[in-house]
BAKOL-847132 format. One record per residue (C-alpha): residue number from 1; x, y, z. Coordinates in Angstrom, 1 decimal, m for minus. Each point is the difference from the previous one (the first is absolute). Example, Ala and Ser with C-alpha at 12.3 -4.5 7.8 and 13.67 -1.06 7.14 Angstrom:
2
(1 (12.3 m4.5 7.8)) (2 (1.4 3.4 m0.7)) 
This chain:
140
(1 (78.0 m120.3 62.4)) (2 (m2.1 m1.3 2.5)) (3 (m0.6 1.1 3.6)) (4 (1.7 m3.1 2.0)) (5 (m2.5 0.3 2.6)) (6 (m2.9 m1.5 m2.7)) (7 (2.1 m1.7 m2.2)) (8 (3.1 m1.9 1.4)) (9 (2.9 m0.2 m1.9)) (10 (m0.7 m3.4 m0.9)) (11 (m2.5 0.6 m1.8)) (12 (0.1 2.3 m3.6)) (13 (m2.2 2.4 m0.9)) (14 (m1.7 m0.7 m3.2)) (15 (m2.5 3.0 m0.1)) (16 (m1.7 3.0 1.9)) (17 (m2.8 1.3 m0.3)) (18 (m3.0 2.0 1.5)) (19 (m4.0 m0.7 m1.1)) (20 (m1.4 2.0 m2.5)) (21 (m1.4 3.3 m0.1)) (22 (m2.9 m1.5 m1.7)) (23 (m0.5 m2.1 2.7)) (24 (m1.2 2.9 1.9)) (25 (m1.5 1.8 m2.6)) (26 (m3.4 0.9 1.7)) (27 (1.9 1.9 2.6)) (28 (2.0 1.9 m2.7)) (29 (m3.3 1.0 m1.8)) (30 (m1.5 0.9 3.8)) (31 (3.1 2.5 0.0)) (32 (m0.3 1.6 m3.1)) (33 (m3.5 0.3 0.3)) (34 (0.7 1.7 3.5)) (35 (2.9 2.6 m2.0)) (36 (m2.5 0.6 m3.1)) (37 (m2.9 1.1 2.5)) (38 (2.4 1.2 2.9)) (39 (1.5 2.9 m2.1)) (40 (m3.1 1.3 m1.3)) (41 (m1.3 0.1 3.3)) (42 (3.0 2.0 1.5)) (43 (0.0 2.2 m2.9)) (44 (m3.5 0.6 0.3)) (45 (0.7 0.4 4.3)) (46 (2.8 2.5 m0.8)) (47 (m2.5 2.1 m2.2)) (48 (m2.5 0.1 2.3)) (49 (2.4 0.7 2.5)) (50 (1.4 3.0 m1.9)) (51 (m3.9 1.5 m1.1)) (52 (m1.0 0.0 3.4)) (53 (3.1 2.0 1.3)) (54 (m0.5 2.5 m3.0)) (55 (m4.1 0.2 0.7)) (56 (1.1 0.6 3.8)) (57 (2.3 2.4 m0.3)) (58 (m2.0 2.1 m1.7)) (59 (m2.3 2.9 1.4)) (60 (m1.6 2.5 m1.6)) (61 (m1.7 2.7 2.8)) (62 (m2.6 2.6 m1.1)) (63 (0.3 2.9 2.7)) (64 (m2.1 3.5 m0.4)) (65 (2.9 1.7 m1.3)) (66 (1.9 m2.8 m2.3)) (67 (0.0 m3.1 m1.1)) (68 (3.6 m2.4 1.1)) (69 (1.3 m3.2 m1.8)) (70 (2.3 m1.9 2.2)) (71 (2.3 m2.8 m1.6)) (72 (2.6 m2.5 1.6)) (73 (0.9 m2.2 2.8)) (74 (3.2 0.6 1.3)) (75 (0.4 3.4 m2.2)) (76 (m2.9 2.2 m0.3)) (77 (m0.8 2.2 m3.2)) (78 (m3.2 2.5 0.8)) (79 (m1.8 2.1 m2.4)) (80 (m2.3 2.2 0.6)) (81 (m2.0 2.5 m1.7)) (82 (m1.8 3.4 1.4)) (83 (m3.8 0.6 m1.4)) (84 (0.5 3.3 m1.4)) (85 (2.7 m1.8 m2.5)) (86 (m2.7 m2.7 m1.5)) (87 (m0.7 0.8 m3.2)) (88 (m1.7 m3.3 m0.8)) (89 (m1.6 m3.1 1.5)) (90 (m0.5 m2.9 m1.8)) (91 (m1.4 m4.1 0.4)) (92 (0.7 m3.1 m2.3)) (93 (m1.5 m2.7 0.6)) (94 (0.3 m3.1 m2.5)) (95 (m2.5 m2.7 m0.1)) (96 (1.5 m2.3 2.0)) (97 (1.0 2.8 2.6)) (98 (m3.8 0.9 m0.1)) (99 (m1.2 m4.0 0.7)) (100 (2.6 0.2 3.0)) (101 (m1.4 3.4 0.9)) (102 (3.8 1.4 0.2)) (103 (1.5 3.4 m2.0)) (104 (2.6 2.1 m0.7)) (105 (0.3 3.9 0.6)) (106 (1.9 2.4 m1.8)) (107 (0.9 3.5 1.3)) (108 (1.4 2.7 m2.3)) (109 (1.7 3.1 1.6)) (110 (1.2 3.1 m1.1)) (111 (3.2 0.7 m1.1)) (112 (0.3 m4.0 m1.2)) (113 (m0.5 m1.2 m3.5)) (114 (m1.5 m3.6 1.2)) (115 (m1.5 m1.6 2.8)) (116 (1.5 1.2 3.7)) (117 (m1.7 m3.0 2.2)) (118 (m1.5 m3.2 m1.5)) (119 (m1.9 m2.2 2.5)) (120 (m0.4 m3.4 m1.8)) (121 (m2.3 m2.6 1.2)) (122 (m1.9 1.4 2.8)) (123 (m3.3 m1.1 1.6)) (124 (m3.0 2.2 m0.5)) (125 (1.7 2.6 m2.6)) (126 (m3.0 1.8 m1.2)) (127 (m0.4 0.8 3.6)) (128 (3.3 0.9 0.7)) (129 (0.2 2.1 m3.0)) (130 (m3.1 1.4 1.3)) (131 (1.3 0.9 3.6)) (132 (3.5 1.4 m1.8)) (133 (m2.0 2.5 m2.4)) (134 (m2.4 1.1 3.3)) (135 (3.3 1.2 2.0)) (136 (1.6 1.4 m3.6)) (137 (m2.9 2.0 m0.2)) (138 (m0.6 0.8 3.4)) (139 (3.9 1.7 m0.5)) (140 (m0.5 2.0 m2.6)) 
C-alpha cells in the first residue's frame, strides 16, 4: 500500500515505480570502468607493496672473516658462511640482468651438496663477486 502521507486514502494507487537503470547508464559504465581499472591497480599496489618489503628486508654483509644473509621483518633468519668453508663462487647473469646491469651469486660450501648462500639480483655483481673472492682468498 501506499504511504498516506503521499498518497491519501482517497486516492488509489495504480502503479509504482522507480526510473530506469538505463536512465543512468553513463554513470553505471563510469563505475565499472572505475572496478575493472581499480583492482588491477590495487593488485598491482599490493605487489609492489609486498617486493619492496621482501627487497628491504634483505641484507647480505661481506665481512673479512664471513659472508651473512639476513632475511625477515618482524622474524629474522641469518646465514652466514666462514671463508675457509667456500668451495666455490659463482655469477649468472641473463641478458636482461646484464642490460639492467644486476646479478646473482652462488656460494658453494663444504660439507653441502648445493648452493649455501644465493644473492639474487644485486647491483654491480661482477664486483661484488670480485671483492668476496679477494677476502676468500685473503683467508686461506
Amino acid at each position: 500500500m501506499a504511504d498516506e502521507t503521499v498518497v491519501p486514502k482517497t486516492e488509489k494507487e495504480l502503479l509504482k515505480f522507480h526510473p530506469s537503470r538505463l536512465n543512468w547508464w553513463f554513470w553505471y559504465l563510469v563505475a565499472a570502468l572505475c572496478i575493472i581499472t581499480l583492482i588491477p591497480l590495487l593488485i598491482g599496489l599490493i605487489v609492489i607493496i609486498y617486493i619492496e618489503l621482501r627487497r628491504s628486508s634483505t641484507t647480505y654483509t661481506v665481512t673479512d672473516r664471513r659472508l651473512v644473509k639476513e632475511v625477515g621483518i618482524m622474524g629474522k633468519s641469518t646465514t652466514s658462511t666462514i671463508y675457509k668453508q667456500i668451495t666455490d663462487i659463482h655469477m649468472r647473469q641473463s641478458f636482461i640482468q646484464q642490460l639492467l646491469g644486476i646479478g646473482t651469486i652462488g656460494i658453494n660450501t663444504a660439507g653441502t651438496s648445493g648452493i649455501e648462500i644465493m644473492i639474487r639480483g644485486i647491483a654491480n655483481a661482477p664486483q661484488i663477486k670480485k671483492t668476496i673472492e679477494d677476502a676468500w682468498s685473503e683467508s686461506k
